[in-house]
Every structure is written in structure tokens, then in C-alpha cells.
C-alpha positions in Angstrom: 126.4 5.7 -33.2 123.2 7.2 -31.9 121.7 6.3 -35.4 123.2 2.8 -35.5 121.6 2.5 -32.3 118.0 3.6 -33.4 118.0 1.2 -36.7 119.3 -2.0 -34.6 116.6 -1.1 -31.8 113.7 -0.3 -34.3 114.8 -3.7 -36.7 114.9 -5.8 -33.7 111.8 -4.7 -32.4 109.9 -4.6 -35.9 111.6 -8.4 -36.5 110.6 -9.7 -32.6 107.2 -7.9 -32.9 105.9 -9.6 -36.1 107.3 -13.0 -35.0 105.2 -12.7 -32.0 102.4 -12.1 -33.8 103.0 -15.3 -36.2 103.2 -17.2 -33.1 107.1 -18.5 -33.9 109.4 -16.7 -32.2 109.5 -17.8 -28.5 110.7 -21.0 -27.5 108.8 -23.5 -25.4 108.5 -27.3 -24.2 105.4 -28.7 -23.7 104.5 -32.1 -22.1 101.5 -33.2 -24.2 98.2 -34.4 -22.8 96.7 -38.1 -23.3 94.0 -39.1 -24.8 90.7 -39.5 -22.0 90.9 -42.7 -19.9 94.8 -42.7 -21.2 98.0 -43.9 -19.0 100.1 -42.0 -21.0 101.1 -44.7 -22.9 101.7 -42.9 -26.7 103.6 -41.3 -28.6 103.9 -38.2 -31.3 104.8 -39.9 -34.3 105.0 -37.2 -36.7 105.5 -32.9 -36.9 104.3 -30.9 -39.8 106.9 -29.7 -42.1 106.0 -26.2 -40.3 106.6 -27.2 -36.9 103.1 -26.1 -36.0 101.2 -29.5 -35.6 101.9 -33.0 -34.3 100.5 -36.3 -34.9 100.2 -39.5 -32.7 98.4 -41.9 -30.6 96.8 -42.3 -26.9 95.9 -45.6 -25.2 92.5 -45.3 -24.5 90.0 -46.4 -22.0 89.2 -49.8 -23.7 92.3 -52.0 -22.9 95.5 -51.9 -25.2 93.3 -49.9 -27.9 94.9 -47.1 -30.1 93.4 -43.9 -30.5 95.2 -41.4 -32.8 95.2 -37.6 -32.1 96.3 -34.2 -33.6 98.6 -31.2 -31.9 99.1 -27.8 -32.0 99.2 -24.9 -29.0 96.7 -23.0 -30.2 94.1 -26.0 -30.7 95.3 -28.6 -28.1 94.9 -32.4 -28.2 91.6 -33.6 -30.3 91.0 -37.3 -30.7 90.0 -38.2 -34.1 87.6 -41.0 -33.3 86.7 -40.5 -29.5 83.9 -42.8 -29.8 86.7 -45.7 -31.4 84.2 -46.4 -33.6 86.3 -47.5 -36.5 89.5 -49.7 -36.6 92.3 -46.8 -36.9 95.1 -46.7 -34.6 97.9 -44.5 -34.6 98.3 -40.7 -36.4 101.3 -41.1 -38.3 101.3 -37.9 -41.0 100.2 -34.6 -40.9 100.0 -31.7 -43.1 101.3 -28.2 -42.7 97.6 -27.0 -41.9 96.5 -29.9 -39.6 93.4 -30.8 -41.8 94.5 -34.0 -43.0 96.0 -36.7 -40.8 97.4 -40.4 -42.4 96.7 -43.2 -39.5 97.4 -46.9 -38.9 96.7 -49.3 -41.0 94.8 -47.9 -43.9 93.1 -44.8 -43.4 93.1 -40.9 -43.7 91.3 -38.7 -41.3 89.8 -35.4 -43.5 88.7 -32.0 -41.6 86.3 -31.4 -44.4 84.7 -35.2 -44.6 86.0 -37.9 -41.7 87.7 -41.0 -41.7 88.4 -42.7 -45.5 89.8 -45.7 -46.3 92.2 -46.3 -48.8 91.8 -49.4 -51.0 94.5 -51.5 -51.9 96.3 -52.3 -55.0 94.7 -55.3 -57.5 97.5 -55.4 -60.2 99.7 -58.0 -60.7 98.7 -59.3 -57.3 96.9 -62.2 -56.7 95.9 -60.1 -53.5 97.0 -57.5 -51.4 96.4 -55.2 -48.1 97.8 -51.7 -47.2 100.2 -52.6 -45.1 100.4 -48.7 -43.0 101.2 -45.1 -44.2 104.5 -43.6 -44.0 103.9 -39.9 -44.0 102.5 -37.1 -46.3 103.9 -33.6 -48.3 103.2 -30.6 -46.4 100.1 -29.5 -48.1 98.3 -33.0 -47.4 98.0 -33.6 -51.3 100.2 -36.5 -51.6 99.9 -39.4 -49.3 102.6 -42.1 -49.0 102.0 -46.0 -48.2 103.4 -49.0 -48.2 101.6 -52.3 -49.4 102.1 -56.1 -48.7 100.6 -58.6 -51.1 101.3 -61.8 -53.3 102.2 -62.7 -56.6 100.5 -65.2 -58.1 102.1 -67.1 -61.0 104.5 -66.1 -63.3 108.5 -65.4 -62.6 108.1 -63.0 -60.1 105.1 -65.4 -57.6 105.8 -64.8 -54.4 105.3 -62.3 -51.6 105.9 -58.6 -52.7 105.8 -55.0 -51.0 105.7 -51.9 -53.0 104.6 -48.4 -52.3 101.6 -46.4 -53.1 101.3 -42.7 -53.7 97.8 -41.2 -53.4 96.0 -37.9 -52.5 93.4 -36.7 -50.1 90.3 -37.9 -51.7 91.7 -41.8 -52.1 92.5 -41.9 -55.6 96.1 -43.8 -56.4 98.3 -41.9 -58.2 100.9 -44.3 -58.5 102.8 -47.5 -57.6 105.7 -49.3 -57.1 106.5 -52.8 -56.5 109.5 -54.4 -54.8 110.0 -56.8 -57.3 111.3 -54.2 -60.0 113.7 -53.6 -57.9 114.4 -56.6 -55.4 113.0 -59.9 -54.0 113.3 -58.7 -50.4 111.4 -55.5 -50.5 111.3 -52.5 -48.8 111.3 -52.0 -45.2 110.7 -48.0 -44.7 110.4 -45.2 -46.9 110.0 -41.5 -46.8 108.1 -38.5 -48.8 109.6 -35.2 -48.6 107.6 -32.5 -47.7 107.8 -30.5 -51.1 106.1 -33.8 -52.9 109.1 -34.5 -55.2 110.7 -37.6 -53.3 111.1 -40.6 -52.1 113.7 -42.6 -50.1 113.3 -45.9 -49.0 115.3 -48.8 -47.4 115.6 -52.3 -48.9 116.4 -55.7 -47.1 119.4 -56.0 -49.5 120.9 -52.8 -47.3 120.2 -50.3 -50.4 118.7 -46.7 -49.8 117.3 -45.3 -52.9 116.0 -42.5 -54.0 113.1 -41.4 -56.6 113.2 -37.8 -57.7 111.0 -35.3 -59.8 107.8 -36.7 -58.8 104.8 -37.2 -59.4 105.3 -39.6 -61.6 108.8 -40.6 -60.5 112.1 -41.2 -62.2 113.9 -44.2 -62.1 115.3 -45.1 -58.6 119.1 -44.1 -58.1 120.9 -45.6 -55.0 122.2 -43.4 -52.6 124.4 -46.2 -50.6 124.7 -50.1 -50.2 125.5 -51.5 -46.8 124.1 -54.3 -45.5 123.4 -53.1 -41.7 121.6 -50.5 -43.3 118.7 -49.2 -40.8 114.9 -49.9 -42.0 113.9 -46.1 -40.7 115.2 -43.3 -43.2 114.3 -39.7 -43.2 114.0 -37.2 -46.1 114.5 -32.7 -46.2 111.6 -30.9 -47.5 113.2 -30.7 -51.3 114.8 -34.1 -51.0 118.2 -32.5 -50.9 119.0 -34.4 -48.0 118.7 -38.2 -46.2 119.4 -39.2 -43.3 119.9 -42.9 -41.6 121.8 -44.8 -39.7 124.3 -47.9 -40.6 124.3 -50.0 -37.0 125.5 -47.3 -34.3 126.5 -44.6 -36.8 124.1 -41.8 -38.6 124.6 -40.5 -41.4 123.3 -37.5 -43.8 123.5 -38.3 -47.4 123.2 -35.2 -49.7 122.0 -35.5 -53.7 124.2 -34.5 -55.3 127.1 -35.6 -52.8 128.3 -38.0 -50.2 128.2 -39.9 -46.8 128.9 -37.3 -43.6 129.0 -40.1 -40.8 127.3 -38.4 -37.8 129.3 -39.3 -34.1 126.7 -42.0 -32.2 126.2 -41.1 -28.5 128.3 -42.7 -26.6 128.1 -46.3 -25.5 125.1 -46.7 -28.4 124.7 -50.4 -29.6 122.6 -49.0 -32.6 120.6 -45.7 -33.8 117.9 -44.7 -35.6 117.3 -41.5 -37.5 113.7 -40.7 -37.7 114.1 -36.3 -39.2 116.5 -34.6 -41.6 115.7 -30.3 -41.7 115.7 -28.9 -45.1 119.7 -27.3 -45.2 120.5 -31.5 -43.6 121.8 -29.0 -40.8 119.7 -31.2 -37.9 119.1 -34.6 -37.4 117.0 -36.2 -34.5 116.5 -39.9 -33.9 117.4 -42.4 -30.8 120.2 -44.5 -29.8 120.2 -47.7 -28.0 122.3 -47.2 -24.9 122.6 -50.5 -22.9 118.8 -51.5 -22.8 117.5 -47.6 -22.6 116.6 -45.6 -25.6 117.8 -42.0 -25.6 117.1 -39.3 -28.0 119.6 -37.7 -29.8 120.0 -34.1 -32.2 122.6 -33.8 -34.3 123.6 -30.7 -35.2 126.7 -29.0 -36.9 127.7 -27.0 -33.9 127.2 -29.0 -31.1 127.6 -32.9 -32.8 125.9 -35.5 -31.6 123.8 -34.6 -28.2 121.4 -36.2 -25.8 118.1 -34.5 -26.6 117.7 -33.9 -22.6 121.5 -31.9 -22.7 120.3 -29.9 -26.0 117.3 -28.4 -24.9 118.3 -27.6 -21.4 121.4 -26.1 -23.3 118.2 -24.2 -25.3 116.9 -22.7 -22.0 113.9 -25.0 -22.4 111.9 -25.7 -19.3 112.2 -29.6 -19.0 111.1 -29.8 -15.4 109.5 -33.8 -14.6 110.9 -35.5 -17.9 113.8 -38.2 -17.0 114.2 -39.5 -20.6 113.6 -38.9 -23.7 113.6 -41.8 -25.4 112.8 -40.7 -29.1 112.6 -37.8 -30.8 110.7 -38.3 -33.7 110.1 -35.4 -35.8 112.1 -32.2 -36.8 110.4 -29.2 -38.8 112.1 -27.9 -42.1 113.9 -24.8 -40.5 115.0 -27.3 -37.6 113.9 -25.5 -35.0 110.9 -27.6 -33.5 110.9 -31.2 -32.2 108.4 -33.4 -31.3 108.5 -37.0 -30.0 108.5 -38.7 -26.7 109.9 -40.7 -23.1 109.2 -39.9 -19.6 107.4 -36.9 -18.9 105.9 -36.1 -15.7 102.8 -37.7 -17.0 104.2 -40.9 -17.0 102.8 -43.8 -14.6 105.5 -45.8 -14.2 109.3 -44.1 -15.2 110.7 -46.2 -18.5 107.2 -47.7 -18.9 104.8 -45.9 -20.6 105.7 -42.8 -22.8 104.4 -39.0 -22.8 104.6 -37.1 -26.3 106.3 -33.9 -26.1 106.6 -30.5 -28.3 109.7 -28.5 -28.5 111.2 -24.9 -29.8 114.4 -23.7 -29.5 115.2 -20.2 -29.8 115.4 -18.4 -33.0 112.7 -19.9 -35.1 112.0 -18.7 -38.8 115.3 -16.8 -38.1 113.3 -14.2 -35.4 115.2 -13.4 -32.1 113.8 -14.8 -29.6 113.9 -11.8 -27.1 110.9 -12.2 -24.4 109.3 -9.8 -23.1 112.3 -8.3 -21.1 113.8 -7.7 -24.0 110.9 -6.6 -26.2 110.1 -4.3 -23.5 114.1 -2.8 -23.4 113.9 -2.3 -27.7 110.9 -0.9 -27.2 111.7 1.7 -24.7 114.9 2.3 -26.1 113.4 2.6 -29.5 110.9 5.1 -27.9 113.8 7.3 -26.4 115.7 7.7 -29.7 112.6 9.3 -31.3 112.4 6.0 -33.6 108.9 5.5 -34.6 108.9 3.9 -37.7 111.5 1.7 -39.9 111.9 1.6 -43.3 113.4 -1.9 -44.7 114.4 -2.4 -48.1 112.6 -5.3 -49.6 114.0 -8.0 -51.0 115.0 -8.6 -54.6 
């Protein structure tokens, strides 16, 4: 026993200790800052694959403009053009690193070189314009964006959307266009974080899927309904997709089925926005009435307000009311990001503060405080344990 008692103190203090030091093992709730001059009137838009950074938008000090911003707790809020010198709006993608951001309409934001904008598709449009960015892999390499243009002449003349798949330095790597696949077009679509995917939504109520990319195979659909929800969500390996059809979620796995998620109660409609990498967590909002509430979905606990899940964590949520959205979840679905009404807000259910969350356990570390790295640590001591040998992994 006394033995027992020695390994289990010395692995749980070896396991809590290193976690610590990778800065993922203790859980937290932050209310974000705004942007300078802001009202708190933004929102965190996206969470890298990681869970380490966060992308969004502030309002500003000139009137109803959009500044976007990166996230993380060791580096705090930076706008990425203070001066708003250029027409960019909101941060919508960010990679694992936080060194490339995608934002609103057409442009990436670069650590190593600035703002750069990405041109549009010529061919076989009569004209066309990058319509916004939909999110990037996690090493910032692949860049995701949807296009709206016309057709001029020809069977197909009319309006089309398609997507666009591009890397860091502007260069388009490849496209799609909605006419291959319907008149109606898309309406949201979704890289995973590993670079291999792509789900989208169509008009038509179709969610397809593109797999063992770059370049893509031939679309398969996942599901046909026609209240099929425009915002779809995609795991890291594209393993997984989540959605919503009117007030019901769903996870679809490839290969596999439909698991309907339960909506929150009384919801008119929902939206899933983030699918983890096992499709073990889903996070999006629900339409309650005329209030938008957050919800995480999870095997154990079903469908939950995001307020009742992270109190439930042992979060410190002190001054937030609502949270409307949440967003974002990272790949081991342990960190959340998104917003509602933090103590920051002006004006409760007008205006929004972005918020970053992690729940106990992440990367699979206990998440033991300093009580109880302090009680390992003594007991470890008192046992004669000094060191640990652990048998690596085949």
C-alpha cells in the first residue's frame, strides 16, 4: 500500500507539475477586454485548434467601426490595426501560434509582414469579390474563403458563390464554384484544423463534405434536409460535423450517422458553431423566446446552458448574466471562447463582452491547484519519493 501510495503521489505530482509548466492544466474564466474607446460591443469569433488564442472584434472609437483583435493570457488583447487605417473588420480565424489572423472582408493579418489582401477569383466569372473568410487549419497554412461573383454567358450565367482555399502569402490554391454543384450556392462552410476538410451548407439543405485535401475529392453529402442551418462546424481530422436542423443539433460522423443532440428547452432554433476532435463536445446557441443562450453539449451532461456548465466546472463567472454564444471549442474540448453579458457590458442584452474559458482537466492533466500540488508534494516528500520512473510509450 505504502508503495501504491508513493507512485500515485509522485505520478500525480510529476503529471500536475509539467502541466503547470505548459500553462494548461488549471482552469479559468476570463472576461475579455475591448478594444480602446470600445463599449464592449464585440465578440470572439474564433479559438485556435489549441485553445491557446482567440480571435475577434472591438467597436472602436470612430462610430459603428470594427476593429479586429487577437487573445491569449500570456499576451493580452492587441489590436491589429489601432490606427484603422485600412478597411478590415472583424478577426475571424486564427492559427494554433497566433501569428496569422483571417479578417472581414478580404484580408489576412501576418506577424512577420502586416495586413494582405487577398485577390479574388477571375475564371469563369464575368466578375467577382471575396465575399469574407471562414476560418483557417491550425498551423495558419491553409486559409478558407468564400466568394460571390457572376456568370456571364453561357448555361450556367447567373450569380454564383464558391470557395477558395489559399495560404499565408495570398496565393490560391484552389477553387470551387457553386454551380458544380447547385444553382443556390453555399451559405457556410468549414476547414478542419488538420487541413484535410471541408464541410459546407447549401441553400438546397445539403451538408457536404470534401476529404483528402489539398486538392479535394469529389464532394459526398453527409445529409439532405431542407431546414438545414447555414453555420456548420468541423473536428480537427474531419471525423466529425456538427449542425443544427431548426431547434435540433446534431453530430454527423464520417463514416457513420445522425446523433440528434436534445435542444435547450423552449429553443425556437440553434446553431452549432464548434465540434472537438472525438465529436465528444459541441457548443453553439439556441434561440429561447427572443434571448440567445449558449449551449455545450456534451455526452455526460446532454444539452446544457453554457452559464449551468461552467459553474458546474467550478469556474468563477461572477458579473456575466448571459451568455449568448459560445463560439469556439478547442480540439481536446476543454476551452471555450465566445460571448454575452459580461460585467463589461453597458447596457445588459445590448452590447456583448468576449469571454475565455477552461474547464478542469485539460490535455488530460488534473487540475489540482495549489492545495493539492502542495498535499502530493508533501506527501511525496514524506514517503522518501524523489524521483519517478515512467515507462514511455510505444
Amino acid at each position: 500500500m505504502l508503495r501504491l501510495i508513493r507512485y500515485l503521489a509522485g505520478t500525480l505530482f510529476t503529471a500536475s507539475f509539467l502541466g503547470a509548466a505548459s500553462g494548461l492544466a488549471q482552469p479559468v474564466f476570463v472576461s475579455l477586454p475591448d478594444v480602446a474607446g470600445g463599449d464592449f460591443n464585440g465578440q470572439a469569433l474564433d479559438l485556435s485548434p489549441n485553445g491557446v488564442w482567440v480571435a475577434g472584434w472591438g467597436e472602436g472609437t470612430i462610430s459603428a467601426s470594427e476593429w479586429p483583435w487577437r487573445w491569449s493570457e500570456a499576451a493580452g488583447l492587441e489590436e491589429l490595426d489601432p490606427g484603422q487605417s485600412l478597411d478590415v473588420s472583424r478577426g475571424t480565424g486564427i492559427s494554433d501560434d497566433g501569428s496569422v489572423v483571417a479578417v472581414l472582408p478580404d484580408k489576412l493579418w501576418r506577424q512577420a509582414g502586416g495586413f494582405l489582401t487577398i485577390p479574388p477569383p477571375t475564371s469563369p466569372l464575368g466578375f467577382a469579390f471575396i465575399e469574407g473568410v471562414q476560418n483557417m487549419n491550425a498551423a495558419g497554412t491553409l486559409i478558407l474563403w468564400d466568394y460571390n461573383g457572376v456568370i456571364l454567358g453561357g448555361p450556367n450565367q447567373g450569380s454564383v458563390d464558391g470557395y477558395l482555399v489559399g495560404d499565408s502569402n495570398g496565393n490560391i490554391l484552389e477553387e470551387y464554384s457553386s454551380f458544380l454543384e447547385s444553382p443556390n450556392g453555399y451559405q457556410g462552410n468549414r476547414i478542419s484544423s488538420d487541413g484535410t476538410t471541408i464541410v459546407a451548407a447549401f441553400e438546397t439543405g445539403d451538408l457536404d463534405r470534401w476529404g483528402g485535401g489539398p486538392p479535394f475529392a469529389a464532394p459526398l453529402t453527409l445529409l439532405s434536409d431542407p431546414n438545414l442551418d447555414p453555420v456548420v462546424a468541423v473536428s480537427r481530422d474531419g471525423a466529425y460535423a456538427a449542425g443544427s436542423i431548426g431547434a435540433v443539433p446534431f453530430v454527423r460522423s464520417f463514416p457513420g450517422g445522425v446523433t440528434h443532440l436534445p435542444p435547450l428547452p423552449s429553443a425556437s432554433t440553434c446553431q452549432s458553431y464548434g465540434v472537438s476532435a472525438t465529436g465528444n463536445v459541441v457548443v453553439g446557441t439556441c434561440r429561447i423566446g427572443t434571448v440567445d443562450s449558449g449551449f455545450v453539449w456534451t455526452p455526460s451532461g446532454g444539452t446544457e446552458l453554457a452559464l449551468t456548465y461552467f459553474q458546474n466546472a467550478s469556474l468563477d463567472i461572477t458579473g456575466w448574466s448571459d451568455i449568448k454564444v459560445v463560439s469556439d471549442v478547442s480540439d481536446d474540448g476543454t476551452t471555450f471562447t465566445g460571448w454575452g453579458d459580461g460585467p463589461g457590458t453597458v447596457l445588459v442584452g445590448d452590447g456583448d463582452q468576449a469571454f475565455y474559458a477552461r474547464v478542469p482537466g485539460s490535455a488530460g492533466v488534473p487540475a489540482l491547484g495549489p492545495v493539492g500540488l502542495a498535499i502530493l508534494a508533501a506527501l511525496a516528500g514524506a514517503n522518501g519519493l524523489h524521483t519517478v520512473r515512467r515507462r514511455r510509450r510505444a
